[in-house]
Backbone bond lengths (Angstrom), bond angles and torsions (degrees), N, CA, C in turn:
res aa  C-N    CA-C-N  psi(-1)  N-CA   C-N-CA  omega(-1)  CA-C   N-CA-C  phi
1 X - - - 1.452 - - 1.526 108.37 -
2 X 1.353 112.29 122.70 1.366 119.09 160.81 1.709 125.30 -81.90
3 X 1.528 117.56 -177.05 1.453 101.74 161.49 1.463 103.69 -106.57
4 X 1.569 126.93 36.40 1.157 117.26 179.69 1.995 79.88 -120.07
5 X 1.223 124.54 -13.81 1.376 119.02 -178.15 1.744 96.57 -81.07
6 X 1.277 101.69 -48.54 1.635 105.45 173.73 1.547 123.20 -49.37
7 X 0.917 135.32 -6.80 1.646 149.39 -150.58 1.147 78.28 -121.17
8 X 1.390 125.78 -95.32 1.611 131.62 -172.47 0.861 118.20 -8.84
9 X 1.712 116.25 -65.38 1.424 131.87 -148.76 1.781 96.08 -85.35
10 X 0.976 105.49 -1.26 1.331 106.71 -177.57 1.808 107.92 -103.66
11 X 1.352 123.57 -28.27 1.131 130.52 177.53 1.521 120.29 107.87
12 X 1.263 103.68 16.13 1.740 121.77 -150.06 1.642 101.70 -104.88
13 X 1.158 99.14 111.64 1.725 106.11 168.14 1.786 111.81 -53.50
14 X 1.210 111.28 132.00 1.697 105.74 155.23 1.745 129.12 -47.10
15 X 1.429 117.34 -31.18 1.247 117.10 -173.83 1.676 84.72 -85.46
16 X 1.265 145.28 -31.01 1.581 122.42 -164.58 1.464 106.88 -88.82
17 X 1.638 108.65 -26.37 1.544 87.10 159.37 1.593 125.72 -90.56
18 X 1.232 127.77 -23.13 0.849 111.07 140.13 1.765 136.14 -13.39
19 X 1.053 122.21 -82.66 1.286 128.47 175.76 1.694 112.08 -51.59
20 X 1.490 106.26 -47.50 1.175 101.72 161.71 1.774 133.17 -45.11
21 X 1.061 125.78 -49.41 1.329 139.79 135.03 1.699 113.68 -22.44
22 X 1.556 120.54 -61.30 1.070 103.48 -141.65 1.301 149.18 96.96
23 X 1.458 93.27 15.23 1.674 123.84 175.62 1.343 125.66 -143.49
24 X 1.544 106.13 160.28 1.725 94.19 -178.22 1.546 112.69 -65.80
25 X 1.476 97.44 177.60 1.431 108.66 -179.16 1.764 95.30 -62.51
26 X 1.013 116.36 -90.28 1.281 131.42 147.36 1.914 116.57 41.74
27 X 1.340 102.73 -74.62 1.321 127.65 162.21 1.400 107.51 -77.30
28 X 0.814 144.20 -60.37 1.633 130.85 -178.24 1.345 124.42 -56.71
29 X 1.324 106.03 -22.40 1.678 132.63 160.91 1.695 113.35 -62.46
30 X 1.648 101.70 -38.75 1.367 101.63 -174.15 2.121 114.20 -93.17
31 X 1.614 86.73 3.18 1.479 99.63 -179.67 1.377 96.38 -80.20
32 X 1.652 109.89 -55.99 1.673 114.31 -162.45 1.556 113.35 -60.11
33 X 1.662 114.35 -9.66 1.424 126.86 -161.39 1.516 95.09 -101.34
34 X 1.866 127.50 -8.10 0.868 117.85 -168.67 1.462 117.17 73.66
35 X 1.046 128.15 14.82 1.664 133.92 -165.29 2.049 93.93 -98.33
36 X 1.441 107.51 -29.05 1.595 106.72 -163.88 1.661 97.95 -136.84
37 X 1.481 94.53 170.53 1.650 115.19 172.40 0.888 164.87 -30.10
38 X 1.471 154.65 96.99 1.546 84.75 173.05 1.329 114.73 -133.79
39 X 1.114 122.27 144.17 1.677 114.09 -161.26 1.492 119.91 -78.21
40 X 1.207 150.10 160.75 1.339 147.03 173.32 1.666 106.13 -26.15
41 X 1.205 106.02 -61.21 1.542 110.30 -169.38 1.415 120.60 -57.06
42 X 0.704 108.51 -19.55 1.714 129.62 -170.53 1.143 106.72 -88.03
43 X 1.421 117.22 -57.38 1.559 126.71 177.59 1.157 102.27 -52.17
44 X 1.462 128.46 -60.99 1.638 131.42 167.27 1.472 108.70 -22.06
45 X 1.337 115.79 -73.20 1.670 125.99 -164.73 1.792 89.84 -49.63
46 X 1.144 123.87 -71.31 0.957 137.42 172.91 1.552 131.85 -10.49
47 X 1.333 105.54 -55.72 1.325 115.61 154.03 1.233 140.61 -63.77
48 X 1.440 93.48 -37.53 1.849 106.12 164.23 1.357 108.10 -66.09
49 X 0.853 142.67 -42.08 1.429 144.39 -140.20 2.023 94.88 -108.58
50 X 1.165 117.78 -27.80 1.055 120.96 170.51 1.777 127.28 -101.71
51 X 1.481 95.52 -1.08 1.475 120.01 169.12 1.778 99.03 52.94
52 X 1.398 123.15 48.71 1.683 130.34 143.93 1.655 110.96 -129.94
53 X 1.489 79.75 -178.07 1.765 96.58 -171.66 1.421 87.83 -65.91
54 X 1.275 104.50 167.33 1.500 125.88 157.54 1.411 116.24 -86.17
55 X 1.097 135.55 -6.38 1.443 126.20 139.54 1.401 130.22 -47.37
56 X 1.095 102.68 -45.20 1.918 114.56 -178.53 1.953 98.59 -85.43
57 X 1.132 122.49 11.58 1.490 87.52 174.21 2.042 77.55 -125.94
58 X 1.408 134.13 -17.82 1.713 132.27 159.62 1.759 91.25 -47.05
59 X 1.827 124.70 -51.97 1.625 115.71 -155.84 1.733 90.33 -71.68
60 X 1.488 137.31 -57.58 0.836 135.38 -154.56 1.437 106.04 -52.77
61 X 1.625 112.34 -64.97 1.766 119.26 162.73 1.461 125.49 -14.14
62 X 1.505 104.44 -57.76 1.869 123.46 -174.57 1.341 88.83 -86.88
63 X 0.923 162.00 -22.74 1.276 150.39 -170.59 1.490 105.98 -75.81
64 X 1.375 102.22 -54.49 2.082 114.69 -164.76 1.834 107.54 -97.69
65 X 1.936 83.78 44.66 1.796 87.08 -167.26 1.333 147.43 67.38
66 X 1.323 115.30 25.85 1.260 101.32 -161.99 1.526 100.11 -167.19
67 X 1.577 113.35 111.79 1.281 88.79 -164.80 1.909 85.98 -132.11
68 X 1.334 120.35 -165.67 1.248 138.60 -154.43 1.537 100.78 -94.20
């Protein structure tokens, strides 16, 4: 499982979380690619918006290389 499988499965465009976040599409693209971050706060939004703990989207992160 990625967090670009997590988005999907959720029904969630990249540009709306994106914005949700507070970043370009662009960069949130380069998060799901593992290329970028993601900071506490984000992970937060993240969870809400993907309706899990914030543990499981830190395991998903460290899992697909790439951790905080």
């Amino acid at each position: 499982m990625t967090l670009k499988d997590m988005r999907i499965q959720k029904g969630l465009t990249a540009s709306y979380v994106a914005m949700k976040l507070g970043i370009s599409h662009r960069h949130f693209s380069r998060i799901e690619a593992g290329e970028g971050y993601l900071t506490d706060d984000r992970i937060e939004t993240l969870s809400k918006l993907y309706k899990t703990k914030k543990s499981e989207i830190k395991k998903v992160v460290i899992e697909n290389g790439r951790s905080n």
